[in-house]
C-alpha positions as CSV (number, residue, x, y, z in Angstrom):
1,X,99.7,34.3,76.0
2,X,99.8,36.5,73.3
3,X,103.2,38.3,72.2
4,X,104.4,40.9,69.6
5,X,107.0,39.6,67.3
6,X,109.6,42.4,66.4
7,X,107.7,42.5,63.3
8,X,104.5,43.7,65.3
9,X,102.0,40.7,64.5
10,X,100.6,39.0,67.5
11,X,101.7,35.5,67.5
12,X,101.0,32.4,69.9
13,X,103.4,31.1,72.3
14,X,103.8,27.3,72.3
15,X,105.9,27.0,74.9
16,X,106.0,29.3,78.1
17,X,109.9,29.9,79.3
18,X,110.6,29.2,83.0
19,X,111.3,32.7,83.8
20,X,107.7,33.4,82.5
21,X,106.1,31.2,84.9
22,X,108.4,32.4,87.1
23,X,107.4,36.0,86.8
24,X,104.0,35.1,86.6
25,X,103.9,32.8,90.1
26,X,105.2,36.5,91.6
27,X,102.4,38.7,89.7
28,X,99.7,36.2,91.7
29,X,101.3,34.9,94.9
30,X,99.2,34.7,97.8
31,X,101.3,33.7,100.6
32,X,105.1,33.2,101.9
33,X,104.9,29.9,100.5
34,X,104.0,30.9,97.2
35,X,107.4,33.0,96.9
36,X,109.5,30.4,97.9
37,X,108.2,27.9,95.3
38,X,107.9,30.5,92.3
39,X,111.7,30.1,92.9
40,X,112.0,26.6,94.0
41,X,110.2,25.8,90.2
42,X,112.6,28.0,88.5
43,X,115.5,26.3,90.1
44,X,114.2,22.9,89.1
45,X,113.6,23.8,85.4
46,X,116.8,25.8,85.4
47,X,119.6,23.2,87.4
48,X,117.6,20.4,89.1
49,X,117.2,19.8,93.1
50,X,116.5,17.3,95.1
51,X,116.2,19.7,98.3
52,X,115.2,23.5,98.0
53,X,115.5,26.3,101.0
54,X,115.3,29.6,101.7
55,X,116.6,31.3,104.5
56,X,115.7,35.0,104.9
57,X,118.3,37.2,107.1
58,X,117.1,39.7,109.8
59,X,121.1,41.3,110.5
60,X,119.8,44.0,112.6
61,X,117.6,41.3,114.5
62,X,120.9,38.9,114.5
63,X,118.5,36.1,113.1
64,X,117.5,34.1,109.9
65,X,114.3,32.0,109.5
66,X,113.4,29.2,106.6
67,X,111.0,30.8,104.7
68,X,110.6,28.1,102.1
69,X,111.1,24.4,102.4
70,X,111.1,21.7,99.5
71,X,110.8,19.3,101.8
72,X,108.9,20.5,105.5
73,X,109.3,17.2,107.1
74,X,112.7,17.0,107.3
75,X,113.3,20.8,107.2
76,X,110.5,22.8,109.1
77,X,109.7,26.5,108.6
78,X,110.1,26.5,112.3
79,X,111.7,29.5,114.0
80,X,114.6,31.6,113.6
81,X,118.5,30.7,114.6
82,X,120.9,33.4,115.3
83,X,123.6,34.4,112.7
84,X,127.0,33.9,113.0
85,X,128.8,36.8,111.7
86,X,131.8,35.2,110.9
87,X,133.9,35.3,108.1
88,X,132.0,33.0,105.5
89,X,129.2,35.3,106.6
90,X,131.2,38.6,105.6
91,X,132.3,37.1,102.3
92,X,128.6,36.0,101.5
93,X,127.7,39.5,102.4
94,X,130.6,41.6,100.8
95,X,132.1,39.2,98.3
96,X,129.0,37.2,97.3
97,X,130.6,33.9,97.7
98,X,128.9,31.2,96.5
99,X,129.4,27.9,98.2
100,X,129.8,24.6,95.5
101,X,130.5,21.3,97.4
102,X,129.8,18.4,94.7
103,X,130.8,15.4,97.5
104,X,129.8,14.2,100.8
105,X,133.6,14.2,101.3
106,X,133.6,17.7,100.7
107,X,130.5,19.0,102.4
108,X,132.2,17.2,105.8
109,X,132.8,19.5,108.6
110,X,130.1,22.4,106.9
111,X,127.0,20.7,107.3
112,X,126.3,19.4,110.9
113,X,123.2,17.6,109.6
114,X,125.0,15.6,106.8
115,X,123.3,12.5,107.7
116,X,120.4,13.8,107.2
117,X,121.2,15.8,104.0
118,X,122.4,12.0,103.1
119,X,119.6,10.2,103.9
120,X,117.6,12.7,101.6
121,X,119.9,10.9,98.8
122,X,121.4,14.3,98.6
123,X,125.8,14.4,98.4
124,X,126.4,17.9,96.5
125,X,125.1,21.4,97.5
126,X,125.1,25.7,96.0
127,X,124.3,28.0,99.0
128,X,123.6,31.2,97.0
129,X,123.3,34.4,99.1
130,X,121.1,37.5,98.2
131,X,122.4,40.9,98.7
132,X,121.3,44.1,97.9
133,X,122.2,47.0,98.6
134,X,125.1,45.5,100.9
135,X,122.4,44.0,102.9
136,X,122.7,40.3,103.2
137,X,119.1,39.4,102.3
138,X,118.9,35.5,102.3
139,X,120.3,32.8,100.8
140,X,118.9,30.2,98.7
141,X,120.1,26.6,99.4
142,X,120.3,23.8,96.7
143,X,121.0,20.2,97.3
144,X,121.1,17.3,94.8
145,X,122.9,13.8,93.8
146,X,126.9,13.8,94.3
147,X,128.7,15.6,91.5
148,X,125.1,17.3,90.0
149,X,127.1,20.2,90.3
150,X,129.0,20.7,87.2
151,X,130.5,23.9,86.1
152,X,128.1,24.1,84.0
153,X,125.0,23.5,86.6
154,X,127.0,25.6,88.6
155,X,126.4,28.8,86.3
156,X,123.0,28.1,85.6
157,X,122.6,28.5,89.6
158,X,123.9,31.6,89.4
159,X,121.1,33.2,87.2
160,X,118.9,32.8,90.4
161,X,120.2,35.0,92.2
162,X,118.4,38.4,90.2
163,X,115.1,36.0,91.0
164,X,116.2,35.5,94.5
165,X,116.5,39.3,95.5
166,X,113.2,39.6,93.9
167,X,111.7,37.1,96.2
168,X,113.4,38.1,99.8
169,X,112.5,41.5,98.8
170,X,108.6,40.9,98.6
171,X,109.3,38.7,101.7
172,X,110.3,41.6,103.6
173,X,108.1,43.8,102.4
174,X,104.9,41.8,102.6
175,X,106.0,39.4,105.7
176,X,107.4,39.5,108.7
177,X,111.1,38.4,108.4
C-alpha cells in the first residue's frame, strides 16, 4: 500500500496497522459473517479473545439475534431472543455501561451458561454495547482467561466501540436484523 508522508513522497508501508485491515475487511465484505470477523480480528490484535459475539438489537421488534460467532459450535447464529428492557438494558442504552467481570466468581449470577463459558477456558468477560443515536444497536461480547481484563485491556476494548457502530450499522442496512 502506498502512502504520502507529510512530506509528500510516496513511501512503502511495512507493516499494515490493525485498524487498516480492519477498514479494509469493511471496503470488501461479502456477507454478515464477514462484518462480524473484520471486528472479531481487530479485537484480537487490539485486547485478545478467546470467545467473540455479536448480538445485533431489533428494540422496536423487542428482539436481538447473534450475528457473529467466534465459536458456532458452542454459540450458534441461531434465532433471535427477546430483550429484557430492564435496567442494565437502560443503562447500556442511555449510559453506555460497559460490563468488566475479570472472575468466574464475579461473572456468577450474570451468565446463566457459565459452565459453558468455563468449559470454553474462558473466566473474565467486556460486553460492549453500541448506540447511536440513542438507539441501542448491539453489543459486542468478549470473553477470555480469568483476570485478562486489566485496566489497561479494559481501555483498549473501548476503542471498539467507534468500529462496532460501524459494523451494526452496515448490518442493518445491508441485512435483515
Amino acid at each position: 500500500m502506498d502512502i504520502l508522508p507529510p512530506g509528500g513522497d510516496t513511501c512503502r508501508m511495512t507493516e499494515v496497522s490493525p485498524h487498516i485491515r480492519f477498514t479494509d475487511a469493511l471496503a470488501t465484505y461479502r456477507s454478515e459473517r464477514d462484518v462480524g470477523l473484520a471486528l472479531h480480528r481487530l479485537a484480537e490484535a487490539l485486547v485478545g479473545v478467546k470467545l467473540f459475539t455479536m448480538t445485533a438489537d431489533n428494540p422496536a421488534g423487542g428482539y436481538v439475534r447473534r450475528v457473529y460467532s467466534s465459536d458456532e459450535a458452542a454459540y450458534p447464529l441461531l434465532g433471535t431472543k427477546p430483550i429484557t428492557f430492564d435496567e442494565t438494558y437502560r443503562r447500556m442504552t442511555e449510559e453506555r455501561f460497559v460490563y468488566v467481570a475479570n472472575s468466574v466468581a464475579a461473572m456468577r449470577g450474570d451468565f446463566p451458561d457459565l459452565d459453558l463459558i468455563v468449559a470454553l477456558g474462558c473466566g473474565s468477560a467486556v460486553n460492549m454495547p453500541a448506540v447511536a443515536g440513542g438507539e441501542m444497536l448491539g453489543s459486542v461480547n468478549l470473553l477470555h482467561e480469568e483476570g485478562w481484563y486489566t485496566p489497561e485491556r479494559v481501555a483498549a476494548a473501548q476503542t471498539l466501540i467507534a468500529p462496532a457502530i460501524a459494523c451494526f450499522l452496515i448490518l442493518r442496512g445491508r441485512f435483515t436484523i
